[in-house]
C-alpha positions in Angstrom: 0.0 0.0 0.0 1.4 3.5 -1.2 -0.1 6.9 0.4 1.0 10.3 0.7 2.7 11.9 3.4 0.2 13.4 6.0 -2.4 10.3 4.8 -3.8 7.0 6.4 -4.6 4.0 5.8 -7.2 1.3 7.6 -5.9 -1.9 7.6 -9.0 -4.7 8.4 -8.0 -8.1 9.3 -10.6 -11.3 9.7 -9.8 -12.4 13.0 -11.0 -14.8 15.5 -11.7 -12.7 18.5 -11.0 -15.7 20.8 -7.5 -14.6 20.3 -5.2 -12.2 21.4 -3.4 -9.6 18.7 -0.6 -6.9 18.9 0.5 -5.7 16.5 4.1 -3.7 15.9 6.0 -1.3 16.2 3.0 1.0 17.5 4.1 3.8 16.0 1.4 5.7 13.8 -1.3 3.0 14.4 -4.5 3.4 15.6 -5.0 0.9 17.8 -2.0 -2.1 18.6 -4.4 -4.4 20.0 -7.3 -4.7 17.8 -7.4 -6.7 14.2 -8.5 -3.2 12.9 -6.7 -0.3 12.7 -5.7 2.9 11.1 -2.4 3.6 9.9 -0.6 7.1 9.8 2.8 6.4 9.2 5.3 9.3 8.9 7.6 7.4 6.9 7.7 3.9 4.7 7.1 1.2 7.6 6.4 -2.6 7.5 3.8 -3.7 10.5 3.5 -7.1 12.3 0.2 -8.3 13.6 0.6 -11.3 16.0 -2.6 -13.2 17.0 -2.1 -15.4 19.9 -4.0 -18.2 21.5 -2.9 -20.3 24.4 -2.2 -23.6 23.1 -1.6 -22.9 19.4 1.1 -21.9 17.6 0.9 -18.0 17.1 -0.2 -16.6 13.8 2.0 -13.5 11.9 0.8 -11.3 9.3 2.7 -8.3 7.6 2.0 -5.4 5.8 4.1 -2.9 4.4 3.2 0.7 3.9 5.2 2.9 1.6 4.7 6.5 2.2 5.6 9.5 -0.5 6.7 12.9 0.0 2.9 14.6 -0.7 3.2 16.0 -4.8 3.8 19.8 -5.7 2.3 21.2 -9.0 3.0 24.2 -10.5 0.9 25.3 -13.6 2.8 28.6 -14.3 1.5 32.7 -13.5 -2.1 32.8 -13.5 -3.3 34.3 -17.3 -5.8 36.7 -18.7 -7.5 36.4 -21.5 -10.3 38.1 -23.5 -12.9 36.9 -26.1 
């Protein structure tokens, strides 16, 4: 997923909710403990969401967000004209 600096993103995960997430590094996130979040990262980042259960073998899931400097336009002096 690619967004502009300043943007977000929500990330939704299907998840049991018998089990236990984190996800990481917290930074820019919305929420580290639910399946859903929102993402605001201030630069390109990869999360980790971990879903735990006791007994089982946890579960790992990544997502990388790539985040791009916010574009600049310039269309030149503004111009009169007449008919």
């Amino acid at each position: 997923t690619t967004i502009c600096r300043g943007g977000s993103v929500p990330i939704s995960v299907t998840g049991d909710p018998r089990y236990t997430y984190l996800w990481t590094p917290p930074t820019g996130l919305s929420s580290t403990t639910q399946p859903n979040t929102t993402a605001t990262p201030d630069t390109t980042r990869a999360y980790t969401l971990r879903a735990t259960y006791p007994g089982c073998p946890d579960s790992k899931l990544s997502i990388l967000i790539t985040v791009e400097p916010v574009p600049v336009v310039n269309a030149g002096r503004d111009t009169t004209l007449c008919f």
